[in-house]
N, C-alpha and C positions, 0 to 999 in steps of 0.2 A: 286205453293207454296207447302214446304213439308208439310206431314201431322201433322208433331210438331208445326210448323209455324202459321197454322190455327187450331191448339187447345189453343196456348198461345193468339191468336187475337181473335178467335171466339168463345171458350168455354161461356163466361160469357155473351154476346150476344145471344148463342143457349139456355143456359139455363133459363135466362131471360124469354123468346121470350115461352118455355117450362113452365115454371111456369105461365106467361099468360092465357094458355091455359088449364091446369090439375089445378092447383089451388093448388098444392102438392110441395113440396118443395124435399121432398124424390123421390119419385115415377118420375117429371121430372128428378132428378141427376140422377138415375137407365137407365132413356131412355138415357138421351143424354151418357152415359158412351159405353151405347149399340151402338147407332150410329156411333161414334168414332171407335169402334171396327170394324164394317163394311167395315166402309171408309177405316181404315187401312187394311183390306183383301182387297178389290174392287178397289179401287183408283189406285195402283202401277199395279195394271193388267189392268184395263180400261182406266187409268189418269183421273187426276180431271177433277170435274165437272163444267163447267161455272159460276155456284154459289153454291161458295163450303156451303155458311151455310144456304140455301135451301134445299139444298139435304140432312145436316146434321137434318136441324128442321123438314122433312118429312120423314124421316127415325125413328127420338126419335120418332115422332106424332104416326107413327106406330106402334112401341115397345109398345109405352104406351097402343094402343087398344088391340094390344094381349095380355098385361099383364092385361089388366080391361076384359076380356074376359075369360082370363082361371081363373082367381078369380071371375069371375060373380060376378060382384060389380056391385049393385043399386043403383048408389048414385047418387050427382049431379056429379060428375066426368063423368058418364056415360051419362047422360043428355046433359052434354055442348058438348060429342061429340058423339051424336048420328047419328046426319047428316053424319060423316065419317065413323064411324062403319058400318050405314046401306049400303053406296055404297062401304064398303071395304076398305083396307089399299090401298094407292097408293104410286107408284114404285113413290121413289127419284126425276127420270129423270122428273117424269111428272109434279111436281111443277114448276111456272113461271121464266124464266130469268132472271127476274127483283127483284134484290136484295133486292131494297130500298119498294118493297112491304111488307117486313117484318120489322113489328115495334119493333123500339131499344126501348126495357121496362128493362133495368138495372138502369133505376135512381128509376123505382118503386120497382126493388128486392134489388137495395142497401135501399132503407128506409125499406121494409119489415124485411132485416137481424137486421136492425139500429131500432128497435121498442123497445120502452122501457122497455117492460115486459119482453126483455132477458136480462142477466147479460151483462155488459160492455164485459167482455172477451170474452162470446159466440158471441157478436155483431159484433167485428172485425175477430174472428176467420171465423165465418161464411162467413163472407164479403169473407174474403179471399177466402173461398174454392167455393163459390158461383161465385162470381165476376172476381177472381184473377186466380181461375183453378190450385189454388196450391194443394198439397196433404198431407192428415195428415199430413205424414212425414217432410212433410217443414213447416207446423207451426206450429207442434211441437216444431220445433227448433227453430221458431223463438220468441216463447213464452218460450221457456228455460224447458218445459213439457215431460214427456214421452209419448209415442204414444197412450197408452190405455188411459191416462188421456186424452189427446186432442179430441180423438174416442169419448170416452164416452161424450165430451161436446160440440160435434159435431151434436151429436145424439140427445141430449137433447136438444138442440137448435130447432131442426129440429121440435120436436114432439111438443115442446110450442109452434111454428108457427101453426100447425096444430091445435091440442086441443084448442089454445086459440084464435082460428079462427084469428089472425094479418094480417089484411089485405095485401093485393096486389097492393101498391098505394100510389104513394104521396100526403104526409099529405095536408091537407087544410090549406090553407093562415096562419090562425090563431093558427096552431101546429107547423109549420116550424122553427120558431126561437127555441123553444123547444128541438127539435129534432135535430136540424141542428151539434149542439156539438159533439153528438158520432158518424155521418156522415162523417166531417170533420175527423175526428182522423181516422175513418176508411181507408178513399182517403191517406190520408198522410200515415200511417203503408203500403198501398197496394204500392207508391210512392218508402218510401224504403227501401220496402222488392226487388222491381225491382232496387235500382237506389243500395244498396249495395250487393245487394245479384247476380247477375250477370243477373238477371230477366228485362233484359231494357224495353220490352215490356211489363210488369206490370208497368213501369212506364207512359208507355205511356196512360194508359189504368186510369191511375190515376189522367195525366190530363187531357185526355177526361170526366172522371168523373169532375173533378174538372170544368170544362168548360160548362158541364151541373147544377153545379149547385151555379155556377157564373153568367149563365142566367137566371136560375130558380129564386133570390134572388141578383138582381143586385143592392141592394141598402144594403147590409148586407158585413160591411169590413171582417169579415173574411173567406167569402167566396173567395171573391175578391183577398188578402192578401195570401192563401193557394196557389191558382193557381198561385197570383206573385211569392211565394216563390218556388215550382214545376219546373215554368218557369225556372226562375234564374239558378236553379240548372242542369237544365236539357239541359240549352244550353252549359253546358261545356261539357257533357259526350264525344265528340268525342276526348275531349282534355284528358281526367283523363287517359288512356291505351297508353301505348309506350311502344314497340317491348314487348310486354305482360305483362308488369309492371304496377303497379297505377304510375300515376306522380301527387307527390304533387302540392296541386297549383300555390305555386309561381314559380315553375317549367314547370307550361302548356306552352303550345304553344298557345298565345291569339288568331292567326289568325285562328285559328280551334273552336273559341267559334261562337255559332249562335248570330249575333247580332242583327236579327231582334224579337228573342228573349226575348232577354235581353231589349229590348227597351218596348218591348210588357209587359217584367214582371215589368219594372218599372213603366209602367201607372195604368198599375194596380192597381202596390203601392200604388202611388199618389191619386187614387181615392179612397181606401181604407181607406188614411190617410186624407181625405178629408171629411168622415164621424164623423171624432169625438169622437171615440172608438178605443183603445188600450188593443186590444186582444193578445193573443200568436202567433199567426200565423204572424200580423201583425208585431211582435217584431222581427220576425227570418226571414221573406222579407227582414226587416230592414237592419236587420245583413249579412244576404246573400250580399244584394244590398253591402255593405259597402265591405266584402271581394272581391267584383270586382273593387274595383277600387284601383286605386294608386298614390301616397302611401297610406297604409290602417291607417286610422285613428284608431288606437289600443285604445286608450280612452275611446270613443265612445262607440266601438266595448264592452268592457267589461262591461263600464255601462249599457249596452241592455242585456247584459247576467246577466249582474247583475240582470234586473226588470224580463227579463224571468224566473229566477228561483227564483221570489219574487213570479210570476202567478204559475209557473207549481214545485214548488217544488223538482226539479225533480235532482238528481246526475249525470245524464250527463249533464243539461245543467254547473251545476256547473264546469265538467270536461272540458269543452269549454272555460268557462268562465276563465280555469287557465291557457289556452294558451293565452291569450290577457292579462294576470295579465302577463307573462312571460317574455313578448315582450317589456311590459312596467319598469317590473321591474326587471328582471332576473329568468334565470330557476328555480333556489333555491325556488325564489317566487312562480311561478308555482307549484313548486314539492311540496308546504306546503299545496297549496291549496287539491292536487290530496290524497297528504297521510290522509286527513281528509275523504274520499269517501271510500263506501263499492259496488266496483265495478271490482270487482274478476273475475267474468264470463265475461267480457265483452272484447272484443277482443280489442276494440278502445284505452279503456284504456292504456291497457298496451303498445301500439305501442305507444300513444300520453306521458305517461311514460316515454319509452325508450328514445325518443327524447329528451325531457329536461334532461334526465340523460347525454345523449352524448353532449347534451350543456354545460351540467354543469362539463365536462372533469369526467366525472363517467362512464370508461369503461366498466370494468366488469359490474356496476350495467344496465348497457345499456345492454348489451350481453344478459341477462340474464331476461328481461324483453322485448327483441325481441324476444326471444326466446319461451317466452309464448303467445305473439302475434300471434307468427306463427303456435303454437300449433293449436290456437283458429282460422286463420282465412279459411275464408269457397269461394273464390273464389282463379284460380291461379294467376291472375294478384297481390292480396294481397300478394299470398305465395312467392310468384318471389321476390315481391320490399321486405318484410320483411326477405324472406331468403338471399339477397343482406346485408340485415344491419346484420341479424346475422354474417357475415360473414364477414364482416368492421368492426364492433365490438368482434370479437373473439381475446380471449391473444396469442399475438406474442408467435410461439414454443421456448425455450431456447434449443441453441444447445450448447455442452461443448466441448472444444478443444479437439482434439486428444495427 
């Protein structure tokens, strides 16, 4: 596996696994970044190691005692690893084989990120960079922020876990439901940031979260409800890319969707709605569910987006909601819905735009709102299909007789 390969699967599992042990949130990110760095020197000259994130979590473990060593720091830090300090730093190779000797503690660093004494934004930022192994730079942008602002709130994140002692641990029975909201929100922004952003592996890694804490809280729908909805979504991705295009959906090739999948995210559903409680997660399974089948029930479909953005108030869901107002009653329709929305930065928009403009035989105004689509979008499969419609949508040349 390349070394990229097991930074994007392994990072948030080493540093996990890192924070376990140091207690530091900072100080782990510093080793395992050191790690990484190694491996990248060592690896292509030696080849990977048998267990590549053994040799990574003995390598950080290392770093970190030389770095508590030339700061001669008395703390408890240096207490919980005296045992190793005293017999010395040991080489990589000499950690065990055996993978699954190292305990997966990222459902305890996601609730530590997820603690309520940081702001919402530091919560999922953090997630991110903790769990997700993205870098300033990418959630910056995916918070719409500039780089120093996201550093700075990064940083500040880091230092309240520390200073305000936020445990290392999933909550007790009786905090969970609590807590579980900014958790959730967290798994889904990490879902997709990979499932749009060209990050598949953060998605996957979202619904292994989601899966851990679907059993953590099996009796809580929108735990349940997150992961149907992940699912759903996630068993189309082999279909969404052709010859390096997005292909809309009614355009996929069905026999490339997983449909053991989709069967898995629908009981989900079922057991979710089976609970009692209509949450947001539970409305957008819903809606998922519903866009897989056919014909799509467009009614439906809007009335859910309709209640969605009664919970989450939110202008994309509205923005959704005016493709299903569209289908039902014409783009015009649609397009009243969108020109009420202040959703300028948003790449979605303006492609979902375009579309009802070219339905609504509004050439130029289609061109012209593909075209800021394409400004805006950040993978090339987006750029390809949207530079395609620019380009269907461009004014025929007038040529004059001779």
């Amino acid at each position: 596996m390349a070394l990229d390969a097991v930074f994007r699967d392994q990072w948030g599992r080493v540093l996990a696994t890192l924070v376990g042990i140091l207690g530091d949130i900072e100080l782990a990110e510093e080793a395992a970044a050191e790690a990484f760095a190694i491996a990248a020197e060592r690896w292509p000259r030696e080849g990977e190691p048998s267990n590549p994130t053994g040799w990574l979590v003995t390598a950080a473990r290392n770093r970190a005692i030389d770095h508590l060593r030339r700061q001669q720091v008395l703390t408890e830090k240096t207490k919980l690893l005296a045992r190793d300090i005293e017999a010395g730093p040991q080489p990589p190779e000499a950690l065990m084989d055996d993978a699954a000797a190292i305990p997966d503690e990222r459902l305890e660093l996601i609730f530590t990120c997820c603690h309520p004494a940081l702001a919402l934004d530091a919560q999922v930022a953090l997630t991110l960079r903790a769990l997700g192994g993205l870098s300033t730079d990418e959630i910056a942008l995916a918070f719409l922020v500039p780089f120093e602002t996201m550093s700075k709130r990064l940083t500040r994140a880091k230092h309240k876990i520390r200073h305000a002692g936020i445990p290392f641990a999933v909550p007790p029975d009786h905090q969970l439901p609590d807590r579980l909201a900014a958790v959730l929100a967290v798994v889904y922004l990490i879902f997709n940031q990979g499932w749009g952003g060209g990050r598949v592996d953060l998605a996957a890694e979202a619904i292994h979260l989601g899966r851990a804490l679907a059993g953590l809280m099996p009796d809580e729908p929108e735990a349940l409800a997150l992961l149907a909805l992940m699912l759903l979504h996630d068993a189309r991705k082999a279909a969404r890319v052709r010859d390096g295009r997005v292909v809309p959906l009614d355009d996929q090739d069905r026999t490339l969707w997983v449909k053991g999948q989709i069967e898995e995210g629908r009981a989900l559903l079922r057991r979710a709605m089976a609970r009692g409680r209509t949450g947001p997660y539970l409305v957008q399974a819903a809606i998922a569910d519903l866009h897989l089948q056919q014909p799509r029930d467009w009614p439906q479909i809007a009335a859910l987006y309709g209640t969605l953005a009664r919970q989450t108030r939110s202008a994309i869901v509205e923005m959704n909601r005016a493709v299903a107002v569209a289908e039902i009653d014409g783009p015009e329709a649609g397009l009243a819905v969108l020109d009420r929305l202040d959703l300028g930065h948003y790449r979605y928009f303006h492609s979902t735009r375009a579309e009802l403009l070219r339905r609504a035989g509004r050439g130029g105004d289609a061109h012209d709102a593909y075209r800021k689509a394409l400004d805006l979008a950040r993978t090339e499969p987006e750029q390809r299909f949207l530079a395609d419609r620019v380009a269907e949508t461009a004014p025929a040349t007038r040529t004059e007789p001779l």
